[in-house]
py3Dmol code that shows the C-alpha trace and the ligand (Angstrom):
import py3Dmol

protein = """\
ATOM      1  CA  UNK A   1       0.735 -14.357  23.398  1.00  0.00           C
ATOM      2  CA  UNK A   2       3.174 -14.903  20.760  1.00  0.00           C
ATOM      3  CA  UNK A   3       1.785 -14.753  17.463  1.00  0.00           C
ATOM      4  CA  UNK A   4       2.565 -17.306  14.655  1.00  0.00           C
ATOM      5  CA  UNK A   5       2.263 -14.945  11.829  1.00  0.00           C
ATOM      6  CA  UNK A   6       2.341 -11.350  11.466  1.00  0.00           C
ATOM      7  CA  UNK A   7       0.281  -9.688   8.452  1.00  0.00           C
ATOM      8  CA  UNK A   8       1.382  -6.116   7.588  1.00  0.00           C
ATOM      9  CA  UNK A   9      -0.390  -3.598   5.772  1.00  0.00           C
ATOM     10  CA  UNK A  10       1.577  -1.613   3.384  1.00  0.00           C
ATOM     11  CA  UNK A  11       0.342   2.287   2.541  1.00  0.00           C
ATOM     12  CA  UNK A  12       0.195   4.300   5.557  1.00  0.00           C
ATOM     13  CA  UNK A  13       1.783   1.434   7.703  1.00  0.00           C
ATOM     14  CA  UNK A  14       5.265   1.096   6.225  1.00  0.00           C
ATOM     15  CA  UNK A  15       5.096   4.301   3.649  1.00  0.00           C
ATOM     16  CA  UNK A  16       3.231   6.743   2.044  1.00  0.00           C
ATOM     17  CA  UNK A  17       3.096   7.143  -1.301  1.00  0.00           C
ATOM     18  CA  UNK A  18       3.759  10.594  -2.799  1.00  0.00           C
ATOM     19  CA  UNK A  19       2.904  12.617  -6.144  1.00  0.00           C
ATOM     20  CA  UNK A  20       6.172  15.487  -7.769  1.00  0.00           C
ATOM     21  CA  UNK A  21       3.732  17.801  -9.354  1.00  0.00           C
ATOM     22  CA  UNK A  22       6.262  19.707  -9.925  1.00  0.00           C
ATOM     23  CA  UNK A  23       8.328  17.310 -11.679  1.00  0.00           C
ATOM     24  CA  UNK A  24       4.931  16.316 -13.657  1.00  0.00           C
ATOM     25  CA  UNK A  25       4.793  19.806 -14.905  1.00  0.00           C
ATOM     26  CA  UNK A  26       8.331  20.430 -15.780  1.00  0.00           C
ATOM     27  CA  UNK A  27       9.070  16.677 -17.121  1.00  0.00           C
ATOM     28  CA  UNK A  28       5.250  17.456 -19.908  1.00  0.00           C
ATOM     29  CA  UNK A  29       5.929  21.105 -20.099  1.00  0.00           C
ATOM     30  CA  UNK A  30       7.452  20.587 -24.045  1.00  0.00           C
ATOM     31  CA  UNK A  31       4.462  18.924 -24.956  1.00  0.00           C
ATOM     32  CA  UNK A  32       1.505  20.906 -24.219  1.00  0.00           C
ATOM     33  CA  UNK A  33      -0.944  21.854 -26.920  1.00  0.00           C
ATOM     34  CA  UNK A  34      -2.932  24.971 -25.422  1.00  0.00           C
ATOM     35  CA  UNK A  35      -1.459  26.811 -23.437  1.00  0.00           C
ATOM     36  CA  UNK A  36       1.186  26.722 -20.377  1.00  0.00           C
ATOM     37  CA  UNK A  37       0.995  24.009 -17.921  1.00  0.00           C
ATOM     38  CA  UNK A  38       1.320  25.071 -14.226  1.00  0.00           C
ATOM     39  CA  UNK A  39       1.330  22.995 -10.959  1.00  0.00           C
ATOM     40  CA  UNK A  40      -2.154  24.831 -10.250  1.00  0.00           C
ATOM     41  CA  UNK A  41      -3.669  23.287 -13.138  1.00  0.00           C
ATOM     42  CA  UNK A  42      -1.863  19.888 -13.127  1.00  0.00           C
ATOM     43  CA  UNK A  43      -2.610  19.117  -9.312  1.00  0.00           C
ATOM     44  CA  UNK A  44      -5.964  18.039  -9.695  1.00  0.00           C
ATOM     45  CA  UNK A  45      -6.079  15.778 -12.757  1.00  0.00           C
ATOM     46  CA  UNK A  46      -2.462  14.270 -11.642  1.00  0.00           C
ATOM     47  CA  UNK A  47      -3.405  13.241  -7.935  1.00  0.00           C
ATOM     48  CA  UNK A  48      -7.126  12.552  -9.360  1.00  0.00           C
ATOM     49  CA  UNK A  49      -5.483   9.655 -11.700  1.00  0.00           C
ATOM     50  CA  UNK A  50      -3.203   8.204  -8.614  1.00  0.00           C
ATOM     51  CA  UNK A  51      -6.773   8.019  -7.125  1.00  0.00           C
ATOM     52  CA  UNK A  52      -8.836   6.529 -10.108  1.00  0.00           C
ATOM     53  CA  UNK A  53      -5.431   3.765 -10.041  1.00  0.00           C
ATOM     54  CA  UNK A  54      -5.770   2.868  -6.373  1.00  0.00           C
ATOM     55  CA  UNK A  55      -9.790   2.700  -6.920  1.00  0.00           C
ATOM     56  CA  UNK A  56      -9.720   0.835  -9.985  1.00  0.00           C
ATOM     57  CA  UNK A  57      -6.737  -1.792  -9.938  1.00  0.00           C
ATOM     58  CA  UNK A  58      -8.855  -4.427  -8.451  1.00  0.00           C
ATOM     59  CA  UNK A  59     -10.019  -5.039 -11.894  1.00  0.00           C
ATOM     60  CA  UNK A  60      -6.848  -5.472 -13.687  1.00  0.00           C
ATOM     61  CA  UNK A  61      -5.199  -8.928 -12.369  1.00  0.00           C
ATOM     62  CA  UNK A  62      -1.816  -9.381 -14.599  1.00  0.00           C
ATOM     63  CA  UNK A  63       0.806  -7.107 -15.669  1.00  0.00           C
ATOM     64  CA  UNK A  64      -0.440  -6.715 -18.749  1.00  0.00           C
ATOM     65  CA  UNK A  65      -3.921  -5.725 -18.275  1.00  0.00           C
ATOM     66  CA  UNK A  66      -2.502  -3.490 -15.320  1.00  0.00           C
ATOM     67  CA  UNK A  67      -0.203  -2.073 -17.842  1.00  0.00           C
ATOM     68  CA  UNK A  68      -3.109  -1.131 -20.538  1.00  0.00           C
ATOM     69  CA  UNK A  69      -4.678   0.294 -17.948  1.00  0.00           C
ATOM     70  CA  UNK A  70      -1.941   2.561 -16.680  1.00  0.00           C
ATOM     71  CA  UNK A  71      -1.794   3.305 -20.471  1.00  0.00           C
ATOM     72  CA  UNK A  72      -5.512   4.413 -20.410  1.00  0.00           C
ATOM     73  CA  UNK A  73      -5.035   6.735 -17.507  1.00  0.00           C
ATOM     74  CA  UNK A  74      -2.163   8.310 -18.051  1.00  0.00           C
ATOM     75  CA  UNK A  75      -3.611   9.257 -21.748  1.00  0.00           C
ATOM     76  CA  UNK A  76      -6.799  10.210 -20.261  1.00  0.00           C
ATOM     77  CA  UNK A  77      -5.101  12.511 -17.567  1.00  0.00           C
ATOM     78  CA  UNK A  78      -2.621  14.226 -20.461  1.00  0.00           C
ATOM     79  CA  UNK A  79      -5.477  14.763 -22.498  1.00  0.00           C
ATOM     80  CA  UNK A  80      -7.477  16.853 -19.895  1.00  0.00           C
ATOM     81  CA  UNK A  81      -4.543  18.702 -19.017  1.00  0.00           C
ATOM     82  CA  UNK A  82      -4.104  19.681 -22.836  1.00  0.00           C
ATOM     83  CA  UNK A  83      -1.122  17.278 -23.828  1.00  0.00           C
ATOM     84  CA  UNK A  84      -0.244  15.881 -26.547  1.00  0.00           C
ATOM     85  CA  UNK A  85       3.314  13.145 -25.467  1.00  0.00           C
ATOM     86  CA  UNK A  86       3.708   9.839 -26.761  1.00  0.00           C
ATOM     87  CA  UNK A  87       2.216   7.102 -24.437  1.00  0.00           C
ATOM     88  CA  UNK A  88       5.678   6.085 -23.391  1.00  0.00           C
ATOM     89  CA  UNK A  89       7.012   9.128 -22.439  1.00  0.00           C
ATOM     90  CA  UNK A  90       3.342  10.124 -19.992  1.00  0.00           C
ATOM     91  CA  UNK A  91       4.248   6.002 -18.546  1.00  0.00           C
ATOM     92  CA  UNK A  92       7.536   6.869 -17.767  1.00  0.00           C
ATOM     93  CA  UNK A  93       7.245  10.531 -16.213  1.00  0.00           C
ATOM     94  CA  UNK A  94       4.362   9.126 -14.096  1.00  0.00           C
ATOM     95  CA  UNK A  95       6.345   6.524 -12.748  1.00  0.00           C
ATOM     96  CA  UNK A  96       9.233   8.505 -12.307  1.00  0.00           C
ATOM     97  CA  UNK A  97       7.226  11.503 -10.114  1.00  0.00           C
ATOM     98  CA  UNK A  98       5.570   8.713  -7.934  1.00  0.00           C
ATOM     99  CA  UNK A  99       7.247   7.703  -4.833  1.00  0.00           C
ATOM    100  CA  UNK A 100       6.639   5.115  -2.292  1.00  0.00           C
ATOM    101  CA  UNK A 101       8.261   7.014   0.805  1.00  0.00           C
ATOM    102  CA  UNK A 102       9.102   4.627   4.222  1.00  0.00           C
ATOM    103  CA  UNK A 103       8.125   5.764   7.452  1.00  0.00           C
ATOM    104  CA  UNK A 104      11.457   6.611   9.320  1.00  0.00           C
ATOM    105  CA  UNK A 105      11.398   3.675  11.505  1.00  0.00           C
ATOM    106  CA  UNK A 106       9.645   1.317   9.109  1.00  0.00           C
ATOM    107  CA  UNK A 107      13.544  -0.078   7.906  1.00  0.00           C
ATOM    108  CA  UNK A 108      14.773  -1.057  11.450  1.00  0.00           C
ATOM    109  CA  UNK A 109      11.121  -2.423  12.682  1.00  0.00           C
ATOM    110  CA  UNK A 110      11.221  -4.756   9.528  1.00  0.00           C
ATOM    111  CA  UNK A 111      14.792  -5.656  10.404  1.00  0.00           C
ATOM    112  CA  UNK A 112      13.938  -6.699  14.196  1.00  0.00           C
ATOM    113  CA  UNK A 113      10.364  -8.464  13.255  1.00  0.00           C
ATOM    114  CA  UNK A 114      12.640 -10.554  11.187  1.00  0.00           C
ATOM    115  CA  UNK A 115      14.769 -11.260  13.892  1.00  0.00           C
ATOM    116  CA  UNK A 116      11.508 -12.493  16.570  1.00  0.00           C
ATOM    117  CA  UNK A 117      11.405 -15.396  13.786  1.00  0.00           C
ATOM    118  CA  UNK A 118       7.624 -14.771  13.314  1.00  0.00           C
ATOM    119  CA  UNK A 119       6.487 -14.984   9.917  1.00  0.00           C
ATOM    120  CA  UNK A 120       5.627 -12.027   8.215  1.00  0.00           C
ATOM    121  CA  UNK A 121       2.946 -11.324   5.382  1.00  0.00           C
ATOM    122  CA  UNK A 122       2.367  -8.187   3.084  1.00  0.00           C
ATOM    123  CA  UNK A 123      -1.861  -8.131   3.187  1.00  0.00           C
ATOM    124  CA  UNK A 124      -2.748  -4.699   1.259  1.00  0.00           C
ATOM    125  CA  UNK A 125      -4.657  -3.395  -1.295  1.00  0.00           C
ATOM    126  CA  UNK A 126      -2.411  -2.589  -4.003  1.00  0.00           C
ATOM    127  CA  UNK A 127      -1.884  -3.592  -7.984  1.00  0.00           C
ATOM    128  CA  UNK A 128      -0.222  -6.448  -8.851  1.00  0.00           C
ATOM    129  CA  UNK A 129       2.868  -4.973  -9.073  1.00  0.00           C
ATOM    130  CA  UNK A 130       3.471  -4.794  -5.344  1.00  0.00           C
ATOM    131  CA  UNK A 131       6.345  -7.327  -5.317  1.00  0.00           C
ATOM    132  CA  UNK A 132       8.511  -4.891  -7.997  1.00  0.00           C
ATOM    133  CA  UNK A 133       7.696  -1.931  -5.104  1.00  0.00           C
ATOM    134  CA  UNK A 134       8.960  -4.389  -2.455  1.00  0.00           C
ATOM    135  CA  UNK A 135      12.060  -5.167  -4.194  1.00  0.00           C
ATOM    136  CA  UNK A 136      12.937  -1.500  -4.902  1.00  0.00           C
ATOM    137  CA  UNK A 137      13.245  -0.521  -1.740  1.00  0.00           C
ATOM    138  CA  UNK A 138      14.977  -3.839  -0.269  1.00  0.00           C
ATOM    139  CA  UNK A 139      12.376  -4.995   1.652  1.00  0.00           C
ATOM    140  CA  UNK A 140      11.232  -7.775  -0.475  1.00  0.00           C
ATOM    141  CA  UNK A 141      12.955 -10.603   1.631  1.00  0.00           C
ATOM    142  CA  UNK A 142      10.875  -9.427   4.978  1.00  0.00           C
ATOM    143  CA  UNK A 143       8.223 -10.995   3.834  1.00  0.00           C
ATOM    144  CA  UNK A 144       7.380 -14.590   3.833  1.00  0.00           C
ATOM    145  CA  UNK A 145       4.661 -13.848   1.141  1.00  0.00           C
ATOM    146  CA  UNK A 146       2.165 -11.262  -0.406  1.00  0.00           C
ATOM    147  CA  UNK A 147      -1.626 -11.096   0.185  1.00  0.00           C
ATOM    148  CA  UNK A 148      -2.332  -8.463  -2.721  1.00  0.00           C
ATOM    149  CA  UNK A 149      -5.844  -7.457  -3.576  1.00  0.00           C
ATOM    150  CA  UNK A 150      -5.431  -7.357  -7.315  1.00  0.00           C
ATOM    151  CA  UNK A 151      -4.497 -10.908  -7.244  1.00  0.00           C
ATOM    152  CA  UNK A 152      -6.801 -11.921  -4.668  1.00  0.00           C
ATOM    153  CA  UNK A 153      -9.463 -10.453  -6.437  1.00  0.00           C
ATOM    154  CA  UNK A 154     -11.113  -8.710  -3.704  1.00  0.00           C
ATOM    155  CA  UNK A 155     -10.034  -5.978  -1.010  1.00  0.00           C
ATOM    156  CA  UNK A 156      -9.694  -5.384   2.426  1.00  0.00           C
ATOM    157  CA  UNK A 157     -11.811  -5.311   4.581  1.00  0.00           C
ATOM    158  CA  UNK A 158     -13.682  -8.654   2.583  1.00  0.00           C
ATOM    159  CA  UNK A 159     -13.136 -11.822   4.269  1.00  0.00           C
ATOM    160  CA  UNK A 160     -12.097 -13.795   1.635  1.00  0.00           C
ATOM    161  CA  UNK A 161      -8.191 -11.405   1.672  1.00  0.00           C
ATOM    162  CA  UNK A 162      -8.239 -12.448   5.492  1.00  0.00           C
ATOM    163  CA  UNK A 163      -8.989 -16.422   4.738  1.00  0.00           C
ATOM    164  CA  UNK A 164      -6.001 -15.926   1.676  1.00  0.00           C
ATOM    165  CA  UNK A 165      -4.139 -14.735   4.096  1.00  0.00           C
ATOM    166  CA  UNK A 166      -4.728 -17.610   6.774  1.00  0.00           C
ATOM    167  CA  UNK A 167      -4.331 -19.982   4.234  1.00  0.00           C
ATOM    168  CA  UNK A 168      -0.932 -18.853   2.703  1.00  0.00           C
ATOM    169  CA  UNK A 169       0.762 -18.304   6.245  1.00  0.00           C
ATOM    170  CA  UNK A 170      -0.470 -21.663   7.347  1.00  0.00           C
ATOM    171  CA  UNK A 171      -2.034 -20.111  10.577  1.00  0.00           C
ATOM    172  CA  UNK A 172      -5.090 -20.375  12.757  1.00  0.00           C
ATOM    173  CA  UNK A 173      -6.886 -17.231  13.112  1.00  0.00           C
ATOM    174  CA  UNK A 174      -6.405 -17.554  16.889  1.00  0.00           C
ATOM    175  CA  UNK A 175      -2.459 -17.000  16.540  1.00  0.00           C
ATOM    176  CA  UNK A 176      -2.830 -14.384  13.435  1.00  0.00           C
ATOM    177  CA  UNK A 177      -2.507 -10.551  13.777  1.00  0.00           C
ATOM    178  CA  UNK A 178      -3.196  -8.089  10.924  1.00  0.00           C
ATOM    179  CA  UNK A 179      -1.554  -4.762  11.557  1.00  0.00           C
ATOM    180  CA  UNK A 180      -2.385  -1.502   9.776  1.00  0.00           C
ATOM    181  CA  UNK A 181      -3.561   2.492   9.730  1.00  0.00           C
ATOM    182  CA  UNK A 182      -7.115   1.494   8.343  1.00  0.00           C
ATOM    183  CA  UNK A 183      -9.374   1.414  11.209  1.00  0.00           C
ATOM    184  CA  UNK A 184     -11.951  -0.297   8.796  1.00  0.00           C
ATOM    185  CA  UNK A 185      -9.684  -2.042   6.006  1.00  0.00           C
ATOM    186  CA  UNK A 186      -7.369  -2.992   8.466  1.00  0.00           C
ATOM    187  CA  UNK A 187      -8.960  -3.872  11.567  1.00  0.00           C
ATOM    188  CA  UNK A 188     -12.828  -4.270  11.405  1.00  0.00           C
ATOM    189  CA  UNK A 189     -12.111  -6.722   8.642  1.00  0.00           C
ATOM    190  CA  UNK A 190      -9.791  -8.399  10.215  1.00  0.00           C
ATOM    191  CA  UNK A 191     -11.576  -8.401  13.627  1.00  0.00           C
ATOM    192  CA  UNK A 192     -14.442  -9.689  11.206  1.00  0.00           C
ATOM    193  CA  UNK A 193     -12.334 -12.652  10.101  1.00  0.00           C
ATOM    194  CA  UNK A 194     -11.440 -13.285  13.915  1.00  0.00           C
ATOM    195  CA  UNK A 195      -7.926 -12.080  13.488  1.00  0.00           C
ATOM    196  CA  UNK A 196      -6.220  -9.722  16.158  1.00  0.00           C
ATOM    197  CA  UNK A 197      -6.550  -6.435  14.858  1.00  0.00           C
ATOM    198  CA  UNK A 198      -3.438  -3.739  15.682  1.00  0.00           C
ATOM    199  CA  UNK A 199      -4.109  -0.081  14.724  1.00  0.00           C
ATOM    200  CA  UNK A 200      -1.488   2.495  13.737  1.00  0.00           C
ATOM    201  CA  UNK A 201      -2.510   5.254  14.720  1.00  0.00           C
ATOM    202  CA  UNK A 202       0.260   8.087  13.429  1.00  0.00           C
ATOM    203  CA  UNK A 203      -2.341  11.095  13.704  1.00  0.00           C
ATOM    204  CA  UNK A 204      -3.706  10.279  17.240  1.00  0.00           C
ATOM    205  CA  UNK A 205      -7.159  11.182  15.808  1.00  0.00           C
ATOM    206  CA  UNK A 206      -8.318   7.665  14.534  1.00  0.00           C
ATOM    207  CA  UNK A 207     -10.761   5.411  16.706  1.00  0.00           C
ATOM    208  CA  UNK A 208     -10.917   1.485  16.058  1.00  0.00           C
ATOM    209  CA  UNK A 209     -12.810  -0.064  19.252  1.00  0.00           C
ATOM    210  CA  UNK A 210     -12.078  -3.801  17.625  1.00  0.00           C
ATOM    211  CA  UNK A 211      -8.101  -3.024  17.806  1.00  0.00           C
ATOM    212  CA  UNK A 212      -6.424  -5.055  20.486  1.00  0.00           C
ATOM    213  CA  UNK A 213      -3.661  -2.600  20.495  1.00  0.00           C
ATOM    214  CA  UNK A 214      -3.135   1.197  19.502  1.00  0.00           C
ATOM    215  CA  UNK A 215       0.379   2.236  18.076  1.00  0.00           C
ATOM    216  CA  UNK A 216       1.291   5.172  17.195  1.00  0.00           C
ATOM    217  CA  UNK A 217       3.656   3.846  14.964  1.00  0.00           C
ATOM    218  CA  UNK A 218       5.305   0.410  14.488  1.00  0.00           C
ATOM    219  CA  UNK A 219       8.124   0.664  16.962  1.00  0.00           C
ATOM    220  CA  UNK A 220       5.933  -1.038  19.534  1.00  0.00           C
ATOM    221  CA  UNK A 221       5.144  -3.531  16.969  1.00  0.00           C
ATOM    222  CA  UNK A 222       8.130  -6.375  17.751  1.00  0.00           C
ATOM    223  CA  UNK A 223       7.930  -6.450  21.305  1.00  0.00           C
ATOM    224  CA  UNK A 224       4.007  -7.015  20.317  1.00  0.00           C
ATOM    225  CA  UNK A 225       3.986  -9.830  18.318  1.00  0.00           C
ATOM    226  CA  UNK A 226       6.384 -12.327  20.851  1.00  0.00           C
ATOM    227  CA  UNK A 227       3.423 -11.304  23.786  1.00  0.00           C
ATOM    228  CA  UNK A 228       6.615  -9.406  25.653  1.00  0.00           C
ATOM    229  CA  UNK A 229       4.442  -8.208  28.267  1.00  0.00           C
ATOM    230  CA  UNK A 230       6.269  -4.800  28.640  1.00  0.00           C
ATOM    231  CA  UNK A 231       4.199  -3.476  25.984  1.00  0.00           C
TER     232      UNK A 231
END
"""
ligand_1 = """\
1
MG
Mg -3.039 1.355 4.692
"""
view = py3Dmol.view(width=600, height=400)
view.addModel(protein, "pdb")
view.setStyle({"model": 0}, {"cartoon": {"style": "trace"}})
view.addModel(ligand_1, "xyz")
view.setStyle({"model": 1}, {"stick": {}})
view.zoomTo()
view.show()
């Protein structure tokens, strides 16, 4: 079958996002209050705030509130690490030691779903600031639209992403596929919603009985979505 619209998840499917403790350490090291800061004791508390972010963005739906919020966290993080840097200097060295890395292929796949014609759709869990993370790396015009949690108001694997999804590509759940590394995000909630589920699978080690296809990365993934029955 060839689909009518393609939705793509975004971490772990197209790149992985990335901490420079390192960078952290040396960018802070002036301001610290007691004591040397070393990687050993920033590692925790750094990749510990990346993880209260991802858990807790859901609840921030605009720039600004996402922004106070960032605030919040970076403070809080500096604080239990002993520093004392003004708020806009912790905001900028945090965004300047994250990085959103793309899987090698992820460039070229993007390129050639483009070319199949079939619609594409960003459906992931992220911030509301997905679209400025799009645009950075150039990727921005290979999608017809975003499906992003924080504006949605509710995460994968819910139904109601799935049904925002449907309803912004115009497309019958029949003729849908929702392709991503989440064996539950990804595809149980899809498969939930009634949508083809793909899993990619980059570890070998995952196990999604719902999928309707295993990848073990997205190279597989244009040839998939026009029903080219070599795959
Ligand atoms: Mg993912």
């Amino acid at each position: 079958m060839r689909y009518d619209a393609v939705f793509l998840d975004v971490d772990g499917t197209l790149l992985w996002v990335d901490l420079d403790v390192e960078g952290y350490v040396r960018d802070l090291s002036p301001y610290t209050a007691n004591g040397p800061l070393t990687v050993e004791r920033a590692s925790g508390p750094v990749w510990e705030s990346l993880r209260e972010h991802i858990r807790e963005n859901i609840k921030y739906p605009t720039v600004e509130t996402l922004a106070r919020f960032r605030r919040e966290n970076a403070r809080r993080t500096a604080l239990s690490l002993g520093l004392d840097a003004p708020d806009d200097v912790l905001l900028e060295v945090s965004k300047r030691r994250i990085s959103f890395n793309p899987y090698p292929e992820s460039e070229a796949v993007l390129e050639e779903l483009g070319r199949t014609g079939v619609p594409l759709y960003a459906v992931s869990n992220w911030d509301v600031e997905l679209e400025g993370v799009l645009e950075d790396l150039g990727w921005r015009r290979s999608f017809d639209g975003l499906v992003v949690s924080a504006k949605v108001g509710v995460e994968k694997p819910d139904d109601a992403i799935f049904e925002e999804a449907l309803r912004v590509a115009g497309a019958t759940r029949e003729r849908a596929v929702m392709v991503g590394n989440d064996p539950v995000s990804d595809v149980r909630g899809a498969a939930a919603a009634g949508i083809d589920a793909v899993l990619v699978d980059r570890e070998g080690n995952l196990d999604a009985g719902e999928a309707v296809a295993v990848l073990p990365d997205l190279r597989g993934l244009p040839a998939l979505v026009v029903g080219d029955p070599g795959v």
